[in-house]
C-alpha positions, 0 to 999 in steps of 0.5 A: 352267286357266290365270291371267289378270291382272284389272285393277279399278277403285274410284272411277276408280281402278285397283286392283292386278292380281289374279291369278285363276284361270279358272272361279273365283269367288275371286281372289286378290292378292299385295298387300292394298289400303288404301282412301284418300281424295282423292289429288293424283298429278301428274308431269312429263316433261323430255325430255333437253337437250344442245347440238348444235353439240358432239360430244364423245368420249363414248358417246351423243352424241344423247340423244333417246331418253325423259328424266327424270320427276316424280311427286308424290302427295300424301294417299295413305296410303303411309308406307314405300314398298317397291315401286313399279310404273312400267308394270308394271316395278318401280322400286326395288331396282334392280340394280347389279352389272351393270345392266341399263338397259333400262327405267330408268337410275335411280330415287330415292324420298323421302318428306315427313317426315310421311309424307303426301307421295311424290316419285318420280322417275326417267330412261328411254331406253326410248321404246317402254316410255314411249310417245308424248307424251303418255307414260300413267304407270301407277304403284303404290306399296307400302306394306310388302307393302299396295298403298297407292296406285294410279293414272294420270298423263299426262306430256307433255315439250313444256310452256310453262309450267315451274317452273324453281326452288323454294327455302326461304328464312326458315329453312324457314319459306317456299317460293318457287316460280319459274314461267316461261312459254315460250309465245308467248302469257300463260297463266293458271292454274288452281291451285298446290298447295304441299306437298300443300295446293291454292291458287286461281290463276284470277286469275294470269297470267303473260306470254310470257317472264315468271316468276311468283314465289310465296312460300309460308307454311310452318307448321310450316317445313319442314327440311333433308332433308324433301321439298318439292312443288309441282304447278300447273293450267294449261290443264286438264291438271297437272304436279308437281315435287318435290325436297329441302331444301337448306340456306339458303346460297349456298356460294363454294368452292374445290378447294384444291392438295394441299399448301395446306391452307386449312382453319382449324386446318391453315393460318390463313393460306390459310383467311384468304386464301380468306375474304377473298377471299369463298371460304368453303367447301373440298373434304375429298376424298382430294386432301388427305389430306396435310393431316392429320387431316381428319375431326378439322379438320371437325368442329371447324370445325363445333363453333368455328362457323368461317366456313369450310365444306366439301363432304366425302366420304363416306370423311371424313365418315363420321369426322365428329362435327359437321357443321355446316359441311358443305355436300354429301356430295361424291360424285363429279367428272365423273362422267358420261364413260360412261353404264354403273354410274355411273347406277345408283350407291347412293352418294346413296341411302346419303348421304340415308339416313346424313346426311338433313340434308346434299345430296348432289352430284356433278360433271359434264362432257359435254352429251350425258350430262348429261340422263341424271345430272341428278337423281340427286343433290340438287345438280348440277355442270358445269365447262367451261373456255375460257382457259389451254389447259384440257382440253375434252371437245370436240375440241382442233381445235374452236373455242370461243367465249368463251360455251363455259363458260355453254352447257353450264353452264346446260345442266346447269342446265336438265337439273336444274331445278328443284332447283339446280346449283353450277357451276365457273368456272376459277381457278389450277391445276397441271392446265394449262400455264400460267394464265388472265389475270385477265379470262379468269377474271372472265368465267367467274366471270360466266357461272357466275352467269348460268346460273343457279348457286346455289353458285360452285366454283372450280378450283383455289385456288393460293395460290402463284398468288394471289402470283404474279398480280394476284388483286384484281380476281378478289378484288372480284369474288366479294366481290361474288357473297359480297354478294348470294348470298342474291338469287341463291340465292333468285333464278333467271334469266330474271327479267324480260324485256330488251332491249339496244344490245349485240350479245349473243353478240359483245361482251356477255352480258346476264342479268336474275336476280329474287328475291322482293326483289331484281332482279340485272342481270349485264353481261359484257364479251365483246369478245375475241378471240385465244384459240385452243383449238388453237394453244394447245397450241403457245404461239401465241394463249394468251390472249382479249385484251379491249377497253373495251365502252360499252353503250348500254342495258338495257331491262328491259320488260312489268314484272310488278313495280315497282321502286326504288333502282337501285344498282351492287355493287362489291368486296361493297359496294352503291354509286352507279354512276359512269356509268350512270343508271337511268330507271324508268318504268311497265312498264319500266326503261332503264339507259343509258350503261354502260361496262364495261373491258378488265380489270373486265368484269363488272357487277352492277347491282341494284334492290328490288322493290317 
């Protein structure tokens, strides 16, 4: 005799595979099933996104194959997922030592606190494995040797309509959701289902090229460390997303010099220097271990409440009695030169399980690898730099736009979305030659924001440079990021609909960032020219040299909102705009007159929405 596979099915769905032997009338499993009520399964599918105009001297520079996916289930009765079956290949307890890539390149599994929620997600370059759009998902979850749930799910990775953030805000005790359409066309949906819990949404339309922000009363509020989903109904068809809790904090940090020493306790006078400048976090890495004590200094940190925080490694923080002023278990820095066992790594699994309550982050690098990390981590980071002669992962004989830093900055955003990403913008370091003018600096301060940063990094913090230069204008600059971070991290971009005078891409860069209460109108200055990645490196063109800018307006237009109090902020604080004037309308919004200089090109205007 031989055995057979037979698949059953209970109320239209699929039942594990029981083995059988032929002629028979007794089949048996090697799992039990637990029957369970309605189940939500929902999943998403984003194809991996990188920018063809770079090729870069990495291993794969044209990632087409498969991409990352979602899996959300909600009401099931897993509660200890052991096992989970993807087209009949387990997910879980994956190789690492040698791995083995061919139908997963990583997989990461989180269950809600209250065991009523899965999110399960994974990247694949198998296309045949995954099949062709939509891909048909086959998925089984095992409950401690139980199959607990079983199901199907079709995921397709050409959407219009996205959920491109959700974030907490009120101390878990709301979950806003951004949604944004894509398509040519207003779509209406169906349903939204928050955290297991399914909402009427026939009456919700959302415009081409709008966002539609939802704010969601959790009780109990949810914590640090639980899960959060949030699946939608468009079109009769479903996507769901999910992801971690992050704490409630737009970080501004910076990876201090060896020897500068700029935490509290260490060396006052850095620390201080950093604060007032808006900078509240620092790296605990390995690159300090001249420092001294640096498990000691960060717990105390968190045990005085100091203002000053840190991203800390796990070697340091495995050290550390309080962690209160941890931001992320830092993982690890342009960690994504090659695709091989960095893709496989423990090290975010044993971080969420060590420290639940702290995100974990790594850094990034390239365009082409970064579709295949974003998602193992619960925070994303990208550095990419245009001033100073600064290394590039493109060619030196490439030359780059002073838009360089945004393009693959919000590439790395749009791969992890929707969970956040904290992006570099250059400062002062040894690692290059000479340093970066002030302006050069602010416009990649500005271009981190625009795409899309929920927490600033800053290499490196020199305080030697901070003399040595005129680092005021950087200083008002992030004082002002410092003032409005809870706008932008509960905001996303791609707010509201624009249009403008400016020749965008040649002597501006323009972005409209909406959150529940505010509207951010971000202008950058970037009439400049001069720079020369090549000639560089022979002291020849070393620096953009910019020009005064006078735009004649910014439309904000087909306004699903209405707003008031148009303001500027400036050096942290909220002001009346010397020049430009506001003139609000039904459905649209006109700044007019907006003169940006040489050496401040960035702007922050901002609006209450109503």
């Amino acid at each position: 005799p031989s055995h057979h596979p037979i698949h059953l099915m209970l109320n239209g769905i699929q039942l594990s595979p029981l083995l059988c032997l032929v002629g028979a009338a007794v089949c048996t499993s090697a799992y039990t099933f637990r029957a369970h009520e309605s189940v939500s399964l929902t999943g998403s599918f984003r194809k991996d996104i990188y920018l063809e105009q770079y090729t870069e001297a990495i291993d794969y520079n044209k990632p087409t194959d498969g991409g990352r996916v979602h899996v959300t289930v909600a009401g099931s009765n897993c509660r200890n997922v052991t096992s989970v079956l993807v087209n009949g290949q387990e997910a879980l307890n994956l190789p690492v030592d040698n791995p083995d890539f061919k139908y997963f390149d990583w997989t990461r599994l989180h269950q809600s606190l209250d065991g009523s929620r899965i999110w399960f997600s994974f990247h694949s370059r198998n296309n045949d494995w995954l099949g062709s759009s939509p891909s048909k998902l086959n998925v089984t979850f095992v409950d401690n040797d139980a199959t607990c749930y079983i199901g199907e799910l079709s995921v397709k990775p050409d959407r219009k309509v996205l959920v491109t953030y959700v974030t907490t805000q009120s101390n878990g005790k709301e979950l806003v959701v951004h949604t944004h359409n894509n398509d040519k066309k207003s779509v209406q949906l169906e349903w939204i289902e928050v955290n297991g819990i399914r909402h009427d949404a026939s009456k919700i339309s959302i415009g081409s090229g709008q966002t539609y922000i939802s704010t969601w009363s959790l009780s109990p509020p949810i914590s640090k460390g639980d899960i959060w989903t949030v699946s939608l109904g468009e079109n009769g068809e479903s996507q769901g997303w999910g992801g971690r809790v992050v704490p409630e904090r737009f970080p501004i940090q910076a990876w201090p010099l060896s020897d500068d020493c700029p935490f509290p306790g260490l060396n006052d006078g850095n620390a201080n220097e950093l604060l007032d400048a808006g900078i509240d976090s620092v790296l605990a890495s390995s690159s300090v271990k001249k420092c001294g004590d640096m498990p000691g200094t960060i717990s105390k940190m968190g045990s005085t409440k100091s203002p000053m925080n840190a991203f800390v490694t796990p070697k340091i923080l495995k050290d550390v009695t309080d962690t209160s002023n941890v931001d992320v278990v830092f993982l690890g820095d342009e960690v994504d030169g090659k695709m091989d066992s960095n893709l496989r790594t423990e090290d975010g699994k044993q971080a969420n399980e060590q420290w639940p309550h702290i995100p974990t982050y790594q850094g990034a690098k390239t365009s082409a690898h970064i579709g295949s990390y974003s998602g193992i981590t619960d925070i994303q980071g990208m550095d990419a730099y245009c001033a100073a002669c600064a290394p590039t992962i493109i060619p030196v004989i490439k030359t780059l736009p002073l838009q360089y830093p945004y393009q693959y900055l919000r590439n790395a955003r749009d791969n992890h979305a929707p969970l956040p990403t904290y992006l570099y913008s250059q400062l002062y370091s040894e690692a290059w030659s000479y340093q970066a003018n002030e302006n050069e600096i602010i416009a990649q301060i500005g271009e981190a924001i625009i795409a899309g940063a929920k927490g600033l990094t800053l290499f490196q913090s020199s305080h030697k440079d901070f003399k040595e230069h005129d680092f005021s204008p950087i200083k008002k600059q992030l004082r002002s990021i410092a003032a409005l971070r809870e706008s932008l991290r509960t905001g996303d971009v791609g707010g509201l609909k624009f249009d403008t005078t400016a020749k965008l891409g040649k002597e501006a860069m323009i972005e409209v960032i909406r959150s529940p209460k505010k509207v951010i109108v971000i202008a950058i200055n970037t009439r400049a020219s001069g720079y020369s990645n090549t000639l560089c490196h022979v002291d020849v063109s070393k620096h953009w040299n910019f020009d005064d800018l006078a735009i004649d307006s910014i439309t904000l237009k087909d306004l699903p909102v209405k707003l008031s109090s148009f303001a500027e902020v400036a050096d942290g604080k909220t002001i009346k705009p010397s020049d430009a004037k506001a003139k609000i309308s039904s459905g649209e919004v006109k700044i007019s007159k907006i003169k940006i200089s040489s050496k401040n090109i960035l702007r922050f205007f901002t609006f209450d929405v109503e």
